[in-house]
The first five atom37 places (N, CA, C, CB, O) and aatype in JSON, in Angstrom:
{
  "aatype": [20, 20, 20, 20, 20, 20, 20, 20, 20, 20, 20, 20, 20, 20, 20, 20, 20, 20, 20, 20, 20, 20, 20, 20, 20, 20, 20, 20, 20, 20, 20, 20, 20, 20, 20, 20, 20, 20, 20, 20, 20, 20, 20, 20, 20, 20, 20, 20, 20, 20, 20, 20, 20, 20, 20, 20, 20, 20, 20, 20, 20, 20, 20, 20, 20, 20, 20, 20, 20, 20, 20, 20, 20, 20, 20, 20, 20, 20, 20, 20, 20, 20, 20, 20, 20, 20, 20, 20, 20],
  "atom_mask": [
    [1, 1, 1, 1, 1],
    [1, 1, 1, 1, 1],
    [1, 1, 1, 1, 1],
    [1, 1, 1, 1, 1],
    [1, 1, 1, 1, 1],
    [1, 1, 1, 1, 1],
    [1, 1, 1, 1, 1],
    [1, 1, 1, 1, 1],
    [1, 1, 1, 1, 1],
    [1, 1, 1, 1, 1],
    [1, 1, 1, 1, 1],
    [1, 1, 1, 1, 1],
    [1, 1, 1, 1, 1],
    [1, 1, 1, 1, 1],
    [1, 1, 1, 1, 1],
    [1, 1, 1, 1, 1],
    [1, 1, 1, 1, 1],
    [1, 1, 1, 1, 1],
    [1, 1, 1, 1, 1],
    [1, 1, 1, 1, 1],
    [1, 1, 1, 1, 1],
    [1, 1, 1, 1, 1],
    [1, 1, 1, 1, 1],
    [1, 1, 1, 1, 1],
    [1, 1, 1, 1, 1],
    [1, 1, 1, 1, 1],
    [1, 1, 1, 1, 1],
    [1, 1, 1, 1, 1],
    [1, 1, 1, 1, 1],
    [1, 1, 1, 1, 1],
    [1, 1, 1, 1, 1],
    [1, 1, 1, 1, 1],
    [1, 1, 1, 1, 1],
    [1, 1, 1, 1, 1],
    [1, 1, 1, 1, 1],
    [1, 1, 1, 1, 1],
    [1, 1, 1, 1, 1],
    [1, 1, 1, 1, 1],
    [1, 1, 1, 1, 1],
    [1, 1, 1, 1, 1],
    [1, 1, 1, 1, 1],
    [1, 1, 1, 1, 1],
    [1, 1, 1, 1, 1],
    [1, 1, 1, 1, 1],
    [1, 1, 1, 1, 1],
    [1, 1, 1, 1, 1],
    [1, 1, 1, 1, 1],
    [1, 1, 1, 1, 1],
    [1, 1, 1, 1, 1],
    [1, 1, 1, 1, 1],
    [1, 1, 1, 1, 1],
    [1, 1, 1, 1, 1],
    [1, 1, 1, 1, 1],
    [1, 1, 1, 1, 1],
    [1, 1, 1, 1, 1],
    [1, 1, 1, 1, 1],
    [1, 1, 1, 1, 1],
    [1, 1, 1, 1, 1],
    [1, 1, 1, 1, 1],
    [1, 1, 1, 1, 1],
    [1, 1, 1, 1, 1],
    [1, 1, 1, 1, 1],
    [1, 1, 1, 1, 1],
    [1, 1, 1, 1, 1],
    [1, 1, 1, 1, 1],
    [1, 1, 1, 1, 1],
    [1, 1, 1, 1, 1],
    [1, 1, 1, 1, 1],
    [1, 1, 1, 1, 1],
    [1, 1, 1, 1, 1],
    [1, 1, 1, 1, 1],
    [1, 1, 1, 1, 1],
    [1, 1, 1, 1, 1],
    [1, 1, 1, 1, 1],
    [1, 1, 1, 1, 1],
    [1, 1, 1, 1, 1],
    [1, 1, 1, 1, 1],
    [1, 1, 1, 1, 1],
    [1, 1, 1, 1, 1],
    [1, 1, 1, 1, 1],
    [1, 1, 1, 1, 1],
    [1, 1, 1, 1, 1],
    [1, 1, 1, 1, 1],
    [1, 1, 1, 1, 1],
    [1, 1, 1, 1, 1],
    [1, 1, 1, 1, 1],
    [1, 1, 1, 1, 1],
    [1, 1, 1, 1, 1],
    [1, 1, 1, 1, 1]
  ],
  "atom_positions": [
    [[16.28, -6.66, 9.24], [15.11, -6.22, 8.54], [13.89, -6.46, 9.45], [14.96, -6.96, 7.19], [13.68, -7.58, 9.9]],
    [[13.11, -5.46, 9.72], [11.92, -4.94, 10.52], [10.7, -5.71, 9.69], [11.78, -3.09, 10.51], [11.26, -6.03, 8.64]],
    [[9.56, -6.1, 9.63], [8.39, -6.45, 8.96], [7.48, -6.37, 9.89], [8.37, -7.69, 8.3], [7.64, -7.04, 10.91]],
    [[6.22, -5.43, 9.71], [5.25, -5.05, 10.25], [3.75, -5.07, 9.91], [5.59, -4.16, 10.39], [3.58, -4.18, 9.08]],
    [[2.45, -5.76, 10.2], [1.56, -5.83, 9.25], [0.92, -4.81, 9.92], [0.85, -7.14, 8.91], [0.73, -4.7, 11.13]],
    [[0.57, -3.96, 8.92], [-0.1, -2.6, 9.33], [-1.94, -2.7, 8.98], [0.77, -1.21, 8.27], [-2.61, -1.88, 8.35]],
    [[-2.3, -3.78, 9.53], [-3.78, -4.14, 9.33], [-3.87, -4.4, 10.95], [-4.19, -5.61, 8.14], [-2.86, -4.25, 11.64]],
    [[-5.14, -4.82, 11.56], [-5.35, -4.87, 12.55], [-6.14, -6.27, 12.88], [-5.83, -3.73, 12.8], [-6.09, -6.78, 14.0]],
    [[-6.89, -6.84, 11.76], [-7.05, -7.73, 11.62], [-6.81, -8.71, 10.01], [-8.03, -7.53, 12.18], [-6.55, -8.19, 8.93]],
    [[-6.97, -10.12, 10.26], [-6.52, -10.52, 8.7], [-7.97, -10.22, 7.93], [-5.93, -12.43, 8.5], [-8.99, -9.91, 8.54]],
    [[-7.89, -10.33, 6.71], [-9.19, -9.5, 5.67], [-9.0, -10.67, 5.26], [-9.12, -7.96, 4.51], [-7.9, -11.23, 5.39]],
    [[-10.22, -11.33, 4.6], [-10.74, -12.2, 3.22], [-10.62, -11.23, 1.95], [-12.52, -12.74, 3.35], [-11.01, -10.07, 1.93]],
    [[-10.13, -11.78, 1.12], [-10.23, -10.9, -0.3], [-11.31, -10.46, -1.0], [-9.71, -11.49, -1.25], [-11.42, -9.56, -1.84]],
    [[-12.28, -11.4, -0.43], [-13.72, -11.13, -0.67], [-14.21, -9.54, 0.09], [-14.61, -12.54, 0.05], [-15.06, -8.73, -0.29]],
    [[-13.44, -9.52, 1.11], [-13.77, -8.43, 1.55], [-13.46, -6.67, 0.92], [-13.28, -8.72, 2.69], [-14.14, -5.66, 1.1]],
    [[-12.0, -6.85, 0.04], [-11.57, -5.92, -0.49], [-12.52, -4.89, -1.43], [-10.62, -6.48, -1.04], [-12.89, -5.17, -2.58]],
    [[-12.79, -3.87, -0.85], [-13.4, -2.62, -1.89], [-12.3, -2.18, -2.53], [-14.15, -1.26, -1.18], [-11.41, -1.75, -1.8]],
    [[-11.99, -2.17, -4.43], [-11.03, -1.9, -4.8], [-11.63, -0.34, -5.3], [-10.41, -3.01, -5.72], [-12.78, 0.08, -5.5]],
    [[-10.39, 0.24, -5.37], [-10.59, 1.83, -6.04], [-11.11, 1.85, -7.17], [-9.39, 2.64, -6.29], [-11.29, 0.75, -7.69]],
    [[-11.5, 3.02, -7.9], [-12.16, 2.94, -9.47], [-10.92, 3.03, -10.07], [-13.31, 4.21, -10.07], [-10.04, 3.74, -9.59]],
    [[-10.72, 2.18, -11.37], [-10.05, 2.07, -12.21], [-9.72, 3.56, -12.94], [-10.62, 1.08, -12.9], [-10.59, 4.2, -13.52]],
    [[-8.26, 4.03, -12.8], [-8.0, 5.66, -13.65], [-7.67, 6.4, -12.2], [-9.77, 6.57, -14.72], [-7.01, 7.43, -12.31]],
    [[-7.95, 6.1, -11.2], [-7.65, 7.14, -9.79], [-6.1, 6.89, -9.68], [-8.58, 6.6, -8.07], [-5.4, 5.95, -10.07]],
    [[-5.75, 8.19, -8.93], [-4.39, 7.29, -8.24], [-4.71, 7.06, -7.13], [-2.96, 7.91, -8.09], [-3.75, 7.53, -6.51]],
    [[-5.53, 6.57, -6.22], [-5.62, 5.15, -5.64], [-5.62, 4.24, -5.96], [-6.26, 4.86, -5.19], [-5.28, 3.36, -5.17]],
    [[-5.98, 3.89, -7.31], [-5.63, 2.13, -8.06], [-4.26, 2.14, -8.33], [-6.45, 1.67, -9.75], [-3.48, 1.2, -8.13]],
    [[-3.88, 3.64, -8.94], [-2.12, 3.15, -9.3], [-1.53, 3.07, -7.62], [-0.95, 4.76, -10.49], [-0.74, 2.15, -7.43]],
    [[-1.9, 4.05, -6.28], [-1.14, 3.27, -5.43], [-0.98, 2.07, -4.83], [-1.1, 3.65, -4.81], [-0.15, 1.75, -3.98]],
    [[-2.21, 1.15, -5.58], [-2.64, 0.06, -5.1], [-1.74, -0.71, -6.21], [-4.29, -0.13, -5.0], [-1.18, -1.78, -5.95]],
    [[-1.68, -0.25, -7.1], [-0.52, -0.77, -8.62], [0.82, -0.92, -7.79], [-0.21, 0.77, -10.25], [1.41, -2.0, -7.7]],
    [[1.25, 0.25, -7.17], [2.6, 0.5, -6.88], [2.85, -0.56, -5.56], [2.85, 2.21, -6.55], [3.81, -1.34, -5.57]],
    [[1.6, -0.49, -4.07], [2.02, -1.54, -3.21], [2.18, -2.81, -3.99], [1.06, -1.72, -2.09], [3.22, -3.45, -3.93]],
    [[1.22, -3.14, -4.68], [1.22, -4.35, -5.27], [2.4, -5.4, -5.88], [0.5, -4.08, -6.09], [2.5, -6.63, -5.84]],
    [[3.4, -4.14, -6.58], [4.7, -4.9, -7.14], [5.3, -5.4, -5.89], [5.84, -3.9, -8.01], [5.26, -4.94, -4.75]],
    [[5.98, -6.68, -6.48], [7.08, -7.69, -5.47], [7.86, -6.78, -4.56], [8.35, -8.62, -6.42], [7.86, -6.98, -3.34]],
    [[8.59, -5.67, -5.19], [9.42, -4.82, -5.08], [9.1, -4.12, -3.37], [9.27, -3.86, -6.45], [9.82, -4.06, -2.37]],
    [[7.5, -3.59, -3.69], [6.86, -2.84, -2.78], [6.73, -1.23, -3.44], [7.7, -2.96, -1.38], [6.88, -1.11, -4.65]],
    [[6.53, -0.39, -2.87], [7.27, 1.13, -3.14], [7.72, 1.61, -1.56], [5.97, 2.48, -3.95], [7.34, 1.14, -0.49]],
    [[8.65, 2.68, -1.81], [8.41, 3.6, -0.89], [7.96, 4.87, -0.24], [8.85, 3.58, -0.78], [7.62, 5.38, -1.31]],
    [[7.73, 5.64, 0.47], [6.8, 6.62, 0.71], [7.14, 7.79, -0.56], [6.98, 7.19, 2.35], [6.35, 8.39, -1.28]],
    [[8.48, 7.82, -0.51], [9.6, 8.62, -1.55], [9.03, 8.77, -2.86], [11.06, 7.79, -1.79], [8.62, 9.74, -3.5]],
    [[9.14, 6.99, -3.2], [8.89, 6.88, -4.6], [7.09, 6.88, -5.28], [9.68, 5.44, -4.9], [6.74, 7.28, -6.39]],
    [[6.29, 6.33, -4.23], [5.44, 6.5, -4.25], [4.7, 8.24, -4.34], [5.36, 5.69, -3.44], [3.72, 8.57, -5.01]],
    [[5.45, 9.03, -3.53], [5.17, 10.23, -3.71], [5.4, 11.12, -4.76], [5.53, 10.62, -2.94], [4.69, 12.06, -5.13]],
    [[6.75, 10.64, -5.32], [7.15, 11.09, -6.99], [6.27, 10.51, -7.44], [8.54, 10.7, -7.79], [5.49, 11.42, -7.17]],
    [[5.32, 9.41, -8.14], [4.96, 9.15, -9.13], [3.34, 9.68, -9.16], [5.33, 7.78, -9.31], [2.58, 9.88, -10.11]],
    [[3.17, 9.79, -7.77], [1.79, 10.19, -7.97], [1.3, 11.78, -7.62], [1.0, 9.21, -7.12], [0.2, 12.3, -7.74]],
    [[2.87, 12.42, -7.02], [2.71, 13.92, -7.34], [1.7, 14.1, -5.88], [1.86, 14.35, -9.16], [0.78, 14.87, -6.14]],
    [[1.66, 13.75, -4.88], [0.86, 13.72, -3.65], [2.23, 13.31, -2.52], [-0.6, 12.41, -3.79], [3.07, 12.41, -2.61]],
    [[2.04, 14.44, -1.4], [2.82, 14.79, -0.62], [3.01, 13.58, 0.18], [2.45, 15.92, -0.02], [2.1, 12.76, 0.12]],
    [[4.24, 13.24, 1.09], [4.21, 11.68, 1.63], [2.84, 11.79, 2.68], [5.92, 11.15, 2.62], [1.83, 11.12, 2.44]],
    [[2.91, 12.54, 3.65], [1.46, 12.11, 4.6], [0.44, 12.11, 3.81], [0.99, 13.09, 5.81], [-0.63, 11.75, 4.3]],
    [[0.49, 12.48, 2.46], [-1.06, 12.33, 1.84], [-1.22, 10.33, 1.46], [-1.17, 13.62, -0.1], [-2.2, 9.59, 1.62]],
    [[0.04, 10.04, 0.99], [0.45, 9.0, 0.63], [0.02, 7.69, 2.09], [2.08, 9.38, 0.2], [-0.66, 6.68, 1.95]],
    [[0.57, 8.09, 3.17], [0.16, 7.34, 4.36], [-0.87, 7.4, 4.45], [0.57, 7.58, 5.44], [-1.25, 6.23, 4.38]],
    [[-2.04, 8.26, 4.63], [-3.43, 8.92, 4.87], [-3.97, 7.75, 3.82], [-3.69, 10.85, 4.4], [-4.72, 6.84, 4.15]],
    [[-3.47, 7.95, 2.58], [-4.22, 6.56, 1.17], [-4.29, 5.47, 2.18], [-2.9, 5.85, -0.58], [-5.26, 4.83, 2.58]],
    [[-2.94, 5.43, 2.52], [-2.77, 3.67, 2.78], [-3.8, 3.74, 3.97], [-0.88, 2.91, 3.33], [-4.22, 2.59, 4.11]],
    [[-4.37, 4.53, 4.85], [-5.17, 3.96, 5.61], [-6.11, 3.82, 5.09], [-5.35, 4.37, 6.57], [-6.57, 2.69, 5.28]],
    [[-6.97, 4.75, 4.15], [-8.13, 3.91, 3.76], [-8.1, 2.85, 3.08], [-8.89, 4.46, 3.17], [-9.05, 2.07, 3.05]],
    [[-6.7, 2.64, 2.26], [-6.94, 1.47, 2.11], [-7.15, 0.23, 2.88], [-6.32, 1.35, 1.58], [-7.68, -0.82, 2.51]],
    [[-6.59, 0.56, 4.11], [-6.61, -0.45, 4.73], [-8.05, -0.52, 5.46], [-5.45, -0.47, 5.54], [-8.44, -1.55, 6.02]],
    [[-8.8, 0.64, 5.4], [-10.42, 0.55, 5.83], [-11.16, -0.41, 4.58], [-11.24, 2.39, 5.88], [-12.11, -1.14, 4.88]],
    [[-10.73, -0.35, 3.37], [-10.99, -0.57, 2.25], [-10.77, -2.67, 2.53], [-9.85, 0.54, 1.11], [-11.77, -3.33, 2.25]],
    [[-9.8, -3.26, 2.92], [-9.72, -4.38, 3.34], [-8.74, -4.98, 2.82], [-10.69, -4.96, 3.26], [-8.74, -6.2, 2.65]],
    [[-7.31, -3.87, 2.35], [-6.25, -4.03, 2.14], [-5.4, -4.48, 2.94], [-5.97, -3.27, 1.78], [-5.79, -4.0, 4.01]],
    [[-4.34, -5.18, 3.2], [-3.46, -6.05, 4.26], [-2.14, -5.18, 4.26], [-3.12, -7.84, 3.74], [-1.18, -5.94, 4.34]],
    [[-1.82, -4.15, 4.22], [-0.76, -3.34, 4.14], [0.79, -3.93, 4.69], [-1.22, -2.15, 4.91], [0.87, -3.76, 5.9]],
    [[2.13, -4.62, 4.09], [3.12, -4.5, 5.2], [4.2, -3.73, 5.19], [3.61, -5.55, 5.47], [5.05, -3.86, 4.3]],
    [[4.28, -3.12, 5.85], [5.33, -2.33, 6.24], [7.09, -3.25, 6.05], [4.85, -1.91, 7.95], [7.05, -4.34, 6.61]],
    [[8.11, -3.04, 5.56], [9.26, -3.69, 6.1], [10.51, -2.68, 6.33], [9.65, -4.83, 5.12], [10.75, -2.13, 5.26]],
    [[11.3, -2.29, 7.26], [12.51, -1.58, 7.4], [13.5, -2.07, 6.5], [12.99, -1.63, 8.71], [13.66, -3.28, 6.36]],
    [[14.17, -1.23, 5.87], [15.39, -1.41, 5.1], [16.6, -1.55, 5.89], [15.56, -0.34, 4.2], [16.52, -0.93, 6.96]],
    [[17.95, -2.3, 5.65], [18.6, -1.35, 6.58], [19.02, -0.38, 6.87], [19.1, -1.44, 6.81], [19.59, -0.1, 7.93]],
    [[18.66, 0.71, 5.4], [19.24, 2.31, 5.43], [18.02, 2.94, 5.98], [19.73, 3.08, 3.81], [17.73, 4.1, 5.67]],
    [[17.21, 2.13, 6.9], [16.23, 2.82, 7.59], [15.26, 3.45, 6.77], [16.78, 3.73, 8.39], [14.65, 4.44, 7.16]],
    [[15.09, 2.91, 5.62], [13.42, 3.58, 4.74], [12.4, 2.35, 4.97], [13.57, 3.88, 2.52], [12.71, 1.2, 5.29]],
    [[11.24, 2.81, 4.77], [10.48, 1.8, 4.7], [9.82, 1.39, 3.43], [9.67, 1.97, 5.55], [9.53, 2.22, 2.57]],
    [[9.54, -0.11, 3.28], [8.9, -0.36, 2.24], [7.37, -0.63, 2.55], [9.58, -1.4, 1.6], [6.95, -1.11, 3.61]],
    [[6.45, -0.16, 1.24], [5.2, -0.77, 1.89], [4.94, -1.66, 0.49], [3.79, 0.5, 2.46], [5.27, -1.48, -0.68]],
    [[4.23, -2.63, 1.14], [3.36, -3.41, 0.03], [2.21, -4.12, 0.56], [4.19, -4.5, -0.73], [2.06, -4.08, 1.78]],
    [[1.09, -4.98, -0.41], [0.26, -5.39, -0.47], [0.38, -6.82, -0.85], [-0.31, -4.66, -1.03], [0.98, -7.17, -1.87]],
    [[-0.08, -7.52, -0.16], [0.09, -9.22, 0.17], [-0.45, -9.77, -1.59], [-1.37, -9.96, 1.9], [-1.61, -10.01, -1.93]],
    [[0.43, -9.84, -2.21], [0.31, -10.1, -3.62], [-1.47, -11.11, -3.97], [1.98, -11.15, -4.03], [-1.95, -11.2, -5.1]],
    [[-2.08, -11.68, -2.75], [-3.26, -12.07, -3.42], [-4.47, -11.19, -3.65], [-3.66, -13.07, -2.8], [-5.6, -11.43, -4.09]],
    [[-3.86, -10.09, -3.2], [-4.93, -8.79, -3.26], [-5.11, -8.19, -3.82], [-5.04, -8.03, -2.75], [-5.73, -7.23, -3.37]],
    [[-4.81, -8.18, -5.1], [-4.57, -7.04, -6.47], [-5.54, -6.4, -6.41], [-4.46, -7.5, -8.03], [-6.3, -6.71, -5.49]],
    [[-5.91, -5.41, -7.2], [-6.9, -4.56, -7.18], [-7.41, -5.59, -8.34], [-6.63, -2.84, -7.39], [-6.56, -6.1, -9.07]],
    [[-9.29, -6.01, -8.58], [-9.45, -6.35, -9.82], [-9.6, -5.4, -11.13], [-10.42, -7.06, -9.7], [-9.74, -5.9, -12.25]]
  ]
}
């Protein structure tokens, strides 16, 4: 198993701009957020937005001051999630 932090530097939580509550940017911020993670796949079914639109989110989120990590499966998918102290408030 691969694990990758797809931030460039570490963020304070203080720093986090969260999305407006009702977007689906808060639910993809819902979806990194679970333990679980999502994946580009599943993330793309639920929010009906094509996978590169889905990657494209995660970067602003990560302009936003989100900690993004990446982890390889071994069937070669990736998971992404959000460092559980970061919830959206």
């Amino acid at each position: 198993m691969i694990t990758q932090t797809l931030s460039k530097t570490p963020t304070d939580t203080s720093d986090i701009t969260p999305p407006r509550d009702g977007t689906k940017q808060a639910k993809l911020v819902s979806l990194l957020s679970r333990k679980s993670g999502v994946t580009l796949a599943k993330a793309s079914e639920s929010l009906g937005w094509q996978k590169h639109t889905i990657s494209a989110a995660m970067t602003g989120l990560r302009k936003r001051g989100y900690e993004i990590i990446r982890t390889e499966r071994k069937t070669g998918d990736s998971v992404y999630m959000i460092q559980p102290d970061q919830h959206a408030s």
